[in-house]
MARBA-3410 file (N, C-alpha, C, O; in Angstrom, 1 decimal):
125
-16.3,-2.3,2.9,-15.4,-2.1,1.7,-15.6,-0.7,1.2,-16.7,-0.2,1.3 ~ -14.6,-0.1,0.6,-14.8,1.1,0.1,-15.3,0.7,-0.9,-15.3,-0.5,-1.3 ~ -15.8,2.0,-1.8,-16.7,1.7,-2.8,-15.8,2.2,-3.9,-15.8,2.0,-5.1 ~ -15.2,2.8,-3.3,-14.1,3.2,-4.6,-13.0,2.5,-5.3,-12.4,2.7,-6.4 ~ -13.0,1.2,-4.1,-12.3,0.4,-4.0,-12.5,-0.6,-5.8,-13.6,-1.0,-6.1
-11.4,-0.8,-6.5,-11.6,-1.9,-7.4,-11.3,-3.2,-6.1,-11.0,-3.1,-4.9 ~ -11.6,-4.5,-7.2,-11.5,-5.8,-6.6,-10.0,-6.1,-6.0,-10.0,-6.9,-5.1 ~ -9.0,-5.7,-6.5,-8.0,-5.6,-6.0,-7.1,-4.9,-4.9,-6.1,-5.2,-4.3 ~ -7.9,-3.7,-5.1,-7.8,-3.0,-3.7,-7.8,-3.4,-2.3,-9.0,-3.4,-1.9 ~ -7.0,-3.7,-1.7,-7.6,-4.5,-0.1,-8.4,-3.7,0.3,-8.3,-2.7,-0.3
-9.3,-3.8,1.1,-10.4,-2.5,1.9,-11.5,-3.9,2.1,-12.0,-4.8,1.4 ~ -11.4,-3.4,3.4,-12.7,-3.8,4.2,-12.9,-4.7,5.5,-12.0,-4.4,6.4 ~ -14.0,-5.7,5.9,-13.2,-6.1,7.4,-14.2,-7.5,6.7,-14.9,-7.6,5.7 ~ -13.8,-8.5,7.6,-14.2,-10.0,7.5,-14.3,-10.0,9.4,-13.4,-9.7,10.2 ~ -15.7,-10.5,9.6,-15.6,-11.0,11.1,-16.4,-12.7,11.1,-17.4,-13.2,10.6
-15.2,-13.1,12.2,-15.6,-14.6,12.2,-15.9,-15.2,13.5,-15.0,-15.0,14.3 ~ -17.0,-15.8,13.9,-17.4,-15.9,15.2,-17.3,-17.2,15.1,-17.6,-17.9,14.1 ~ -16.8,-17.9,16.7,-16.8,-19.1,17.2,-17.6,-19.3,18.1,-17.3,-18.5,19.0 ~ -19.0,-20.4,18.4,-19.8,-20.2,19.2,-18.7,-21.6,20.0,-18.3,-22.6,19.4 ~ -18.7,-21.1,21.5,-18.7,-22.0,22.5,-19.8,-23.1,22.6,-20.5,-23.0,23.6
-20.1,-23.9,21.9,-21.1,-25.1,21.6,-20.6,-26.8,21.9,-21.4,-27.8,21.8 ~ -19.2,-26.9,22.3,-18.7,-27.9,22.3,-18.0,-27.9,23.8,-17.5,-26.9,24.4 ~ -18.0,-29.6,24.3,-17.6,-29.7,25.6,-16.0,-29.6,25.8,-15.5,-29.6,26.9 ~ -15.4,-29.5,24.8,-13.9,-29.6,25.0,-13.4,-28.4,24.6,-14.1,-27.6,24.0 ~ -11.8,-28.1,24.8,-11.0,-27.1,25.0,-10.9,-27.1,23.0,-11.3,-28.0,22.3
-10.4,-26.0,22.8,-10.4,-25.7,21.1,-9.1,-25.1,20.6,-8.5,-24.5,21.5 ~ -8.6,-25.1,19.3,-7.8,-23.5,19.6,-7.9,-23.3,17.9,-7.7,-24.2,17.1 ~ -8.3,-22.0,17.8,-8.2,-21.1,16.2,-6.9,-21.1,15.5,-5.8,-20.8,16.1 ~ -7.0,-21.5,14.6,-5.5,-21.2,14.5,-5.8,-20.5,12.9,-6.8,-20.9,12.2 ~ -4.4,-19.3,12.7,-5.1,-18.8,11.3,-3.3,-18.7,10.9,-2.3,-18.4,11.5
-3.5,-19.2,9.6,-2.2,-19.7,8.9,-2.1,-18.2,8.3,-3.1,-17.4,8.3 ~ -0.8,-18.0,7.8,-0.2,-17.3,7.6,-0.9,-16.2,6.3,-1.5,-16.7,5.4 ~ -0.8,-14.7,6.3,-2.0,-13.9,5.8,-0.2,-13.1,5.2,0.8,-13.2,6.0 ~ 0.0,-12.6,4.4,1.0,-11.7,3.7,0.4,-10.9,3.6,-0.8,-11.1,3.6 ~ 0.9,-9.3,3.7,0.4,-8.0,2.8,1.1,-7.7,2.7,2.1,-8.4,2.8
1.2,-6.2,2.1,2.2,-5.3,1.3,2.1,-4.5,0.7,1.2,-4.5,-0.2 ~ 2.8,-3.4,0.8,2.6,-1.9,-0.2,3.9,-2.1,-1.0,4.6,-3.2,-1.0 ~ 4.1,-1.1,-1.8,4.8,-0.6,-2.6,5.1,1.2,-2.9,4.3,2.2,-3.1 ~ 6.7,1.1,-2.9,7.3,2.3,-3.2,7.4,2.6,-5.1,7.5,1.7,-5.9 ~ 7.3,3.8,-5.2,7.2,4.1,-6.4,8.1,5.2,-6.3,8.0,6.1,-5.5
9.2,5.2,-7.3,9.6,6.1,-7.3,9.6,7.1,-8.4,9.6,6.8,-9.6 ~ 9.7,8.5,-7.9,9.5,9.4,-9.3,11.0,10.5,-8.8,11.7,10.5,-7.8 ~ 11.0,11.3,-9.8,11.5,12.2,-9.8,12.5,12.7,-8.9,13.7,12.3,-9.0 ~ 11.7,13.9,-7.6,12.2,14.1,-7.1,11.8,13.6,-6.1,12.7,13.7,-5.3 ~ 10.6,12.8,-5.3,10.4,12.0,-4.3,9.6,11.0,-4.6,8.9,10.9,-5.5
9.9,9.5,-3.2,9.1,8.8,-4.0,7.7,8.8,-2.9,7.6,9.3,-1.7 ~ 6.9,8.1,-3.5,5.5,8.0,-2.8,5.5,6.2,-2.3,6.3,5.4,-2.8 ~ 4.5,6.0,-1.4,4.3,4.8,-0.9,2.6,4.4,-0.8,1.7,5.1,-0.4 ~ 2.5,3.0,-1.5,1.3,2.7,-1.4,1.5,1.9,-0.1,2.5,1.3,0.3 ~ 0.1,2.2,0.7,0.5,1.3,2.2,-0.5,0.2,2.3,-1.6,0.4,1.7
-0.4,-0.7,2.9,-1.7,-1.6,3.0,-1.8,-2.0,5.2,-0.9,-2.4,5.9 ~ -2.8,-1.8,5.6,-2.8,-1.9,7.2,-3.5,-3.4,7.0,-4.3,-3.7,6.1 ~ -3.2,-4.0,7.9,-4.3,-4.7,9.0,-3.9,-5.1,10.5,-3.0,-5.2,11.3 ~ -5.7,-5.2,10.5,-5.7,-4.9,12.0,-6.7,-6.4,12.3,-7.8,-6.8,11.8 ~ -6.2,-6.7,13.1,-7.2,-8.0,14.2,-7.1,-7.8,15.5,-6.2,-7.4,16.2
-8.7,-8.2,15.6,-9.1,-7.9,16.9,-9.8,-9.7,17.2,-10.1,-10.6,16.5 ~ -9.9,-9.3,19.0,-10.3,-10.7,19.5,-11.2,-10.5,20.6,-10.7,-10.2,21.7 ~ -12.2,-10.6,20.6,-13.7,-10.2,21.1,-13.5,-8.6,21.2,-13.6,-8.2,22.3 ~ -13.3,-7.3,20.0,-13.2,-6.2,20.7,-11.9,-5.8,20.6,-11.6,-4.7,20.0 ~ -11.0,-6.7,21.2,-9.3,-6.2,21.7,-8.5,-6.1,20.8,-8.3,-7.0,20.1
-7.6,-4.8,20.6,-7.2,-5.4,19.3,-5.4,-6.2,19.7,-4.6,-5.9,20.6 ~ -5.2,-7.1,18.6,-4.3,-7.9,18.7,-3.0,-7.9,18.1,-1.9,-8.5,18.3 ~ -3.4,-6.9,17.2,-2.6,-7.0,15.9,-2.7,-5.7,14.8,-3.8,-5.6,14.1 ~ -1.6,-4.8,14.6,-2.2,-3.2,14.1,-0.7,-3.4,13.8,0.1,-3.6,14.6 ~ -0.5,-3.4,12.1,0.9,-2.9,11.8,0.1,-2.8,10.1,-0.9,-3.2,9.6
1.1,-1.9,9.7,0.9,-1.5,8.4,2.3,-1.4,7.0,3.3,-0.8,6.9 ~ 2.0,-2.1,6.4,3.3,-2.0,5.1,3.2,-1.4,4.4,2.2,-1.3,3.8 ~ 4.5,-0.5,4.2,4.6,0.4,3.0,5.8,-0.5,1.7,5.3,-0.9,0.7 ~ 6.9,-0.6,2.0,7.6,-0.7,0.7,7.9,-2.2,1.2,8.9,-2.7,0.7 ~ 7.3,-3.1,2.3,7.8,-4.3,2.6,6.8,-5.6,2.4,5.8,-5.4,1.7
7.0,-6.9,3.1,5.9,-7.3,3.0,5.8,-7.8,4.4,6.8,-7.9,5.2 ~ 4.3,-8.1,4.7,4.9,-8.1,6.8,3.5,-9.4,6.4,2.6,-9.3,5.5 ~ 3.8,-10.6,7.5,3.2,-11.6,7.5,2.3,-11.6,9.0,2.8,-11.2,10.0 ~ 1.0,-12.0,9.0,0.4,-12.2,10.4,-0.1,-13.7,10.7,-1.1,-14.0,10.0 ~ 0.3,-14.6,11.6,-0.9,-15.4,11.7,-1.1,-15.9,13.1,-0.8,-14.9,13.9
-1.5,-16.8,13.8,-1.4,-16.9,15.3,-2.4,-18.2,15.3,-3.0,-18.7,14.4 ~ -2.3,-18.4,16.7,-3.0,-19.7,17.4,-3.3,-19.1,18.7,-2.6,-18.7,19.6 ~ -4.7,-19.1,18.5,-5.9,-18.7,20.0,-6.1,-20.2,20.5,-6.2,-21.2,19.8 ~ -6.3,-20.0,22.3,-6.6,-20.9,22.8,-7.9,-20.8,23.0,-8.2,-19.6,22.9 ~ -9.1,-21.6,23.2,-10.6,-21.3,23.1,-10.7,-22.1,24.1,-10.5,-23.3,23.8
-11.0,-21.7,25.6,-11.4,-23.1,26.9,-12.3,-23.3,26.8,-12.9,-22.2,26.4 ~ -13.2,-24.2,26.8,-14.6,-24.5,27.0,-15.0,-24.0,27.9,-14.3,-24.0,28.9 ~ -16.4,-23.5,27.9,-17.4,-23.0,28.7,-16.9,-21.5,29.2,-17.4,-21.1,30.3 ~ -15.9,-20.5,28.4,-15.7,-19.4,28.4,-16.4,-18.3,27.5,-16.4,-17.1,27.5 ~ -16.9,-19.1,26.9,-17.9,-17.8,25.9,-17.6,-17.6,24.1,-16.5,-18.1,23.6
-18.2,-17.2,23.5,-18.3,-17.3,22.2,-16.8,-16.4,22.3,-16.3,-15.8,23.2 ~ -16.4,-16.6,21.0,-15.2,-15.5,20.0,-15.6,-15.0,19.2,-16.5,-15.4,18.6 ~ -15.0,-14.0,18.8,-15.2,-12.6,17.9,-14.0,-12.3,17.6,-13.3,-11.6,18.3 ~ -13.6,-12.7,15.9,-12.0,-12.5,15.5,-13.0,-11.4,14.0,-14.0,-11.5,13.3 ~ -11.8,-10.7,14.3,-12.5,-9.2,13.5,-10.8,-8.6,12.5,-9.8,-8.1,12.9
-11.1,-9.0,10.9,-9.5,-8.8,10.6,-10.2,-7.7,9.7,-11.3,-7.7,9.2 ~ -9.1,-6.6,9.8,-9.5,-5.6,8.9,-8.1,-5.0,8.4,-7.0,-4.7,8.9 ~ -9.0,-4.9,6.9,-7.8,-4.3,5.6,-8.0,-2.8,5.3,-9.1,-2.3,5.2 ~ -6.8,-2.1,5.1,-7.0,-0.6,4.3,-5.9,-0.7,3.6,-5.0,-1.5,3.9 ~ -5.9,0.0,2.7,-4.5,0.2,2.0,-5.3,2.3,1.0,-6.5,2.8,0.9
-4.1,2.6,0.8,-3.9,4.1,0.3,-2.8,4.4,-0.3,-1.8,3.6,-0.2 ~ -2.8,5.1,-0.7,-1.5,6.0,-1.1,-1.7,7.3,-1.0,-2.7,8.0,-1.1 ~ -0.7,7.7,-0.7,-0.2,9.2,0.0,-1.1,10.6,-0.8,-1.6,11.6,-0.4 ~ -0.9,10.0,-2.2,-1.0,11.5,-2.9,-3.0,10.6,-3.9,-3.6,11.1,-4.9 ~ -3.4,9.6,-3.0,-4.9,9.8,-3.6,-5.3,9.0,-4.6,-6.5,8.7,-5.0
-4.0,8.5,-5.1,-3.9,7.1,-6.6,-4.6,6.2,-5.7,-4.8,6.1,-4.5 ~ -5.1,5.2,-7.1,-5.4,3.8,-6.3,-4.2,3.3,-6.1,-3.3,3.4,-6.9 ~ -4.0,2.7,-4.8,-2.6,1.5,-4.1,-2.3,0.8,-4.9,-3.3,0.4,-5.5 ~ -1.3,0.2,-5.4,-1.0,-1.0,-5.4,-0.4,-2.2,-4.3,0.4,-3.1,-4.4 ~ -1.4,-1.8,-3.1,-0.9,-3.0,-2.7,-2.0,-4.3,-2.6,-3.0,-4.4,-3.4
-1.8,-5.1,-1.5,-2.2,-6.2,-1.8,-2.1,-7.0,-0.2,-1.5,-6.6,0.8 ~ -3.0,-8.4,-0.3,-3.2,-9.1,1.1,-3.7,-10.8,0.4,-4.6,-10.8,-0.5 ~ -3.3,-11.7,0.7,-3.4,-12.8,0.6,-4.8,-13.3,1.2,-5.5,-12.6,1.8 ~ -5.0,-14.3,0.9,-6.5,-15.1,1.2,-6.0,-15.3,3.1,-5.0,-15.5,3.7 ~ -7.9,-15.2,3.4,-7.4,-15.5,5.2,-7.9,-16.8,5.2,-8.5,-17.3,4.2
-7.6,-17.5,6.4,-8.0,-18.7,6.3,-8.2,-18.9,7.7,-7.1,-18.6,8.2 ~ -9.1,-19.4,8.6,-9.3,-19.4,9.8,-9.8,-21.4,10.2,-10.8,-22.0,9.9 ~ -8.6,-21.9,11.0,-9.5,-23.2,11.4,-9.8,-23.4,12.6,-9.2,-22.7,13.4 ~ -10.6,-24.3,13.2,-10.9,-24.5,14.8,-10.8,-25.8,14.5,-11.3,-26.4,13.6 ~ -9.6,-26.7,15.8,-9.5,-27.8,15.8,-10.0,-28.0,17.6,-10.2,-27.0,18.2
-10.1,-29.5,18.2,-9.5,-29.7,18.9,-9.3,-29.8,19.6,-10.0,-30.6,20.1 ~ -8.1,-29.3,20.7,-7.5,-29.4,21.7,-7.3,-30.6,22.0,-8.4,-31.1,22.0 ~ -6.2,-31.5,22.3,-6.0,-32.7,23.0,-4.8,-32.3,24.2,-4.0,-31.4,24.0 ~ -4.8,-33.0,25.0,-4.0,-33.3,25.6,-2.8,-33.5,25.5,-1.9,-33.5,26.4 ~ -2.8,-33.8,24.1,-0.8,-34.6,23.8,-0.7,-33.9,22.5,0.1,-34.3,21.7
-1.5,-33.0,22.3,-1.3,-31.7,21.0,-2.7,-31.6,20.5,-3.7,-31.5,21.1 ~ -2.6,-31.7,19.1,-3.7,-31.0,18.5,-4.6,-32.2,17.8,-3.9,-33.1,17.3 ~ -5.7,-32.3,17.8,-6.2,-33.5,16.7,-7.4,-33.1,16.0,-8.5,-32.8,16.5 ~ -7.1,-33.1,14.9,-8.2,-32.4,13.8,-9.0,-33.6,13.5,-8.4,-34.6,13.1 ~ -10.6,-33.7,13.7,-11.6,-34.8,13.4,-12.5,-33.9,13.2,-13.6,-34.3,12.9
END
């Protein structure tokens, strides 16, 4: 987290590990995450607060886009096989503005679940 950062500021990274501990097939699934910057306009130009994120999946990254005046949504469903090895989902936030102000932008709550895997779809127990 930056330190400059107020509470509102997006900034920083959250990493979440799935240990391969279970005999059956799995899959993560992470519901829907919003962000968003904001344009401001002045004068004679306007400036953009931007907000990034980035996910990665053991290392790799998956997912790298950044909003300036819009709002851009991420979420996904990983397959997890059994007996392939632990996971490493790694989401990281920045947000800035051009000219050095604090951002106004912003990033919704993450939410990560592991169900499962069945045969005939998904079943959460």
């Amino acid at each position: 987290r930056d330190s400059r950062a107020p509470k509102r500021w997006p900034s920083g990274t959250i990493t979440v590990r799935v240990y391969d501990d279970q005999p059956f097939n799995r899959q993560i699934v992470i519901p829907a995450v919003a962000f968003s910057g904001a344009r401001h306009e002045q004068e004679n130009s306007d400036t953009y607060s931007s907000c990034r994120l980035i996910v990665k999946k053991n290392g790799a990254e998956i997912y790298n886009r950044t909003a300036l005046d819009n709002t851009l949504v991420y979420s996904g469903v990983i397959n997890m096989p059994a007996g392939r090895g632990d996971m490493t989902l790694e989401f990281s936030v920045s947000a800035w503005w051009v000219n050095g102000w604090y951002p106004t932008a912003s990033i919704s709550d993450l939410l990560v679940v592991v169900m499962k895997k069945a045969t005939a779809g998904i079943t959460i127990s």
